[in-house]
N, C-alpha and C positions, 0 to 999 in steps of 0.2 A: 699653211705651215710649211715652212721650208726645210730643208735638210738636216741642219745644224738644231734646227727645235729638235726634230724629233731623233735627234742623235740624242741630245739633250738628258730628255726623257726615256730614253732606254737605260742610258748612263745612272741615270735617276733609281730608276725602281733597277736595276742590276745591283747599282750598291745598296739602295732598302733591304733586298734579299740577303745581300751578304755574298753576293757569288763572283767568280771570276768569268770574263769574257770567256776563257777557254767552255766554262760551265753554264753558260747560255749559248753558244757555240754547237757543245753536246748534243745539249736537247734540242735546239732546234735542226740540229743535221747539217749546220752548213761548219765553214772553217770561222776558226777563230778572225782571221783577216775579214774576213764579210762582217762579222762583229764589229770589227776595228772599222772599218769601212763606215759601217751605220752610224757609228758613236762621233764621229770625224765629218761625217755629212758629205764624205765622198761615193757614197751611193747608200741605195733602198732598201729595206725587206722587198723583198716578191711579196706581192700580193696574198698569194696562198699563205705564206707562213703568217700574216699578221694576227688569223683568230687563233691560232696554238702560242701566241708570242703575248696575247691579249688572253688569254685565261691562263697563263704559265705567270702574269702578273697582276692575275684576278682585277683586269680593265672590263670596266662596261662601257657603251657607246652611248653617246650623249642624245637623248632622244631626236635632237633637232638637226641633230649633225648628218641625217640625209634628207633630201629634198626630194620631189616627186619631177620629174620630167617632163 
């Protein structure tokens, strides 16, 4: 998945919720511009925020979606 998907998809369930950037911003702790940023595909969540970003839009993880090494 590239950048732009999953700007996408933040975009997505941001507007399902009803909320403003600024107000996914909030809760997650970073600035709005980082929001902006994600949504634009001009950079990532950090790793660490994706499971509070992924129960903030009650996402589960697709069973298959990790691999053993």
């Amino acid at each position: 998945m590239n950048g732009l998907n999953i700007g996408k998809c933040i975009i997505r369930k941001r507007k399902e919720k009803g909320i403003a950037q600024e107000q996914l911003a909030d809760y997650m702790g970073v600035s709005k511009a980082s929001v902006s940023k994600w949504e634009t595909g001009q950079s990532y969540p950090d790793i660490v925020i994706l499971p509070k970003m992924a129960a903030y839009f009650k996402l589960q993880r697709p069973a298959k979606s990790i691999t053993k090494i």
